[in-house]
C-alpha positions as CSV (number, residue, x, y, z in Angstrom):
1,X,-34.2,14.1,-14.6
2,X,-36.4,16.7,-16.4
3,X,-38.8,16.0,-19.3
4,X,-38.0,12.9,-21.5
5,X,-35.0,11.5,-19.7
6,X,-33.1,14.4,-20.1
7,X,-31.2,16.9,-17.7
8,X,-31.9,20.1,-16.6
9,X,-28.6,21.7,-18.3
10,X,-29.1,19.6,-20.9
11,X,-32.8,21.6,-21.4
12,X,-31.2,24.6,-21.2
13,X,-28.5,24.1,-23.9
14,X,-31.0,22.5,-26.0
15,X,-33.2,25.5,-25.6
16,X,-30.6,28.2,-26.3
17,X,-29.3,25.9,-29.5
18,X,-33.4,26.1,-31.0
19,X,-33.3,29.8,-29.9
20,X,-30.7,30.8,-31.5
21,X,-31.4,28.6,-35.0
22,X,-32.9,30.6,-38.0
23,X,-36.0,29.2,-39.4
24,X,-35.3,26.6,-41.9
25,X,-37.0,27.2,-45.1
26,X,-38.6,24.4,-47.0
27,X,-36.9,24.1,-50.5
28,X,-39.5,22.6,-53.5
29,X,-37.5,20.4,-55.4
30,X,-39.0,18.7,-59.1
31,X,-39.5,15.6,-58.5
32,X,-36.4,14.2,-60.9
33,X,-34.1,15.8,-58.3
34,X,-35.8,14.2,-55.7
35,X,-35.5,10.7,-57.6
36,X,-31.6,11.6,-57.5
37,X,-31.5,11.1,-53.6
38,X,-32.6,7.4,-54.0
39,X,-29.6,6.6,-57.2
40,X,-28.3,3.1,-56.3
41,X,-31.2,2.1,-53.8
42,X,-33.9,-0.1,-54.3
43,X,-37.4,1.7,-54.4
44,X,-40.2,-0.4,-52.5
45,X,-43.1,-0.4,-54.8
46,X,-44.9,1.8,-55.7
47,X,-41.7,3.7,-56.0
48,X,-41.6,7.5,-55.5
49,X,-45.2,8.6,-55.1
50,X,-47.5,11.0,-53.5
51,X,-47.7,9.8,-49.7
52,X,-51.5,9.5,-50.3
53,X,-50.9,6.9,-53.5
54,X,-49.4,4.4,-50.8
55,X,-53.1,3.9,-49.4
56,X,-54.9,5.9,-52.0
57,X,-58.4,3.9,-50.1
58,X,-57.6,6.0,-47.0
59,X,-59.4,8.8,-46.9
60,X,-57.9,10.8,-44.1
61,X,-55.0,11.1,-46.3
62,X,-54.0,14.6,-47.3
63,X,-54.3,14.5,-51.3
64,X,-50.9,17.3,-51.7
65,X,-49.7,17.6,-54.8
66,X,-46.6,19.2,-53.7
67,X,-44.9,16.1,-51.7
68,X,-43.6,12.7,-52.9
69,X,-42.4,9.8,-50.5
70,X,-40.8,6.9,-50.7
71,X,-38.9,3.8,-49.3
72,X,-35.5,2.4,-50.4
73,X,-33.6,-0.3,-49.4
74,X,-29.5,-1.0,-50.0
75,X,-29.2,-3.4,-53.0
């Protein structure tokens, strides 16, 4: 078995599938849209926020103003 459990062939194919991927880009959404992905989920406070306003007393926490986070749950 090769690295994590996995089989040699196995490497390989996953290796020629990453190869022969384009880089993704990242897409900005505002943050309305973003709000759209959670419709009919409950939001676990404090709702959709910067990740760094989950524990804004930690202060290794990148402070992005770019990304927002959040948790849901099914009603």
């Amino acid at each position: 078995m090769g690295e994590a459990g996995w089989w040699p062939d196995q490497m390989a194919c996953a290796s020629s599938v990453n190869a022969a991927r384009e880089p993704e880009m990242m897409k900005f959404r505002p943050r309305t849209t973003i709000a759209s992905f959670f419709d009919g989920l409950e939001l676990v406070e404090p709702g959709l926020v910067r990740p760094w306003q989950w524990h804004p007393d930690d202060d290794e926490s990148p402070h992005t103003d770019w990304l927002y986070g959040a948790v849901a749950r099914k009603p």
